[in-house]
Structure formats: structure tokens, C-alpha cells
C-alpha positions, 0 to 999 in steps of 0.5 A: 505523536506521528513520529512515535507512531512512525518510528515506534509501531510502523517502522517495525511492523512494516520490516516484519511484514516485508520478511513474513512475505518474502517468506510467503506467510499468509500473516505477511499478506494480512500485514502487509495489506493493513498497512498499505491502507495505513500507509494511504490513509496516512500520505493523505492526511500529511500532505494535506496538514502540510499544504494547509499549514503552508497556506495559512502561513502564507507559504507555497503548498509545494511544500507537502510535494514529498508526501504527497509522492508518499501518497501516490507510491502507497496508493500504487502499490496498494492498487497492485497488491489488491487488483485481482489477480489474473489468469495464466494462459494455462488456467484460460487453456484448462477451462476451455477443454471439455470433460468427454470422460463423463 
């Protein structure tokens, strides 16, 4: 199932989002935002089937360090594209001036 998910649905839709933001759509950004949680959610869920399956067969939990990379790369990127965004010295400059036009 997480294979046909992956290769059927993500895949696609994750190579749709990176050309719609390249081209600056603001469909790209509502994708690409859906799938940065997607891809949170989902590096989570693996590593932590993976290490759980490797202790119950008594194997090491290092096993699920790749995905737990994943995760941690997912979450990175999704902490930078939703942390608001900050002011250019410019924007700063231009809300200190006052109006004296009145």
C-alpha cells in the first residue's frame, strides 16, 4: 500500500508542486505546503513501523535511521517554508518615516 501510495500519488504530485513553484503559482505553494505536512507525517509513521518491527524481531532500531533522516529533512523544510516571513531593511526604513503630508 505505501508503495502505490508513494509511486502512484506522491511521486506526481510532489513533481507537479516543485514545477508550479518554481513558476511562482500559488497552487504550487497550497501543494507544496499539503505535502510538506504529508511528508512529516509519513517519515514519522515509517521510522517509527521500522524501529518497532526491529525490536520486536529483536534486531537493532537503527534500522529506521534513513527514515528517520527523511523525517528530520521534512520537518526542516517545512519549519522554513511556514515561519513567517521576515522584514526587509527596507519595509523596517519605510514604517519608521512619518507622514508629514498629513
Amino acid at each position: 500500500v505505501v508503495h502505490a501510495l508513494d509511486l502512484g500519488l506522491l511521486a506526481p504530485l510532489g513533481v507537479a508542486s516543485g514545477v508550479l513553484l518554481l513558476r511562482r503559482r500559488a497552487s504550487g505553494y497550497l501543494l507544496g505546503s499539503v505535502l510538506l505536512v504529508v511528508a512529516v507525517c509519513m517519515g514519522a509513521a515509517l521510522a517509527a513501523m521500522v524501529a518497532w518491527s526491529a525490536v520486536v524481531r529483536g534486531d537493532s532500531p537503527l534500522q529506521a535511521a534513513p527514515f528517520a533522516v527523511v523525517w528530520i529533512v521534512s520537518l526542516t523544510l517545512a519549519g522554513v517554508f511556514y515561519r513567517a516571513p521576515s522584514r526587509t531593511r527596507s519595509e523596517t526604513a519605510d514604517s519608521r518615516t512619518v507622514n508629514l503630508a498629513g
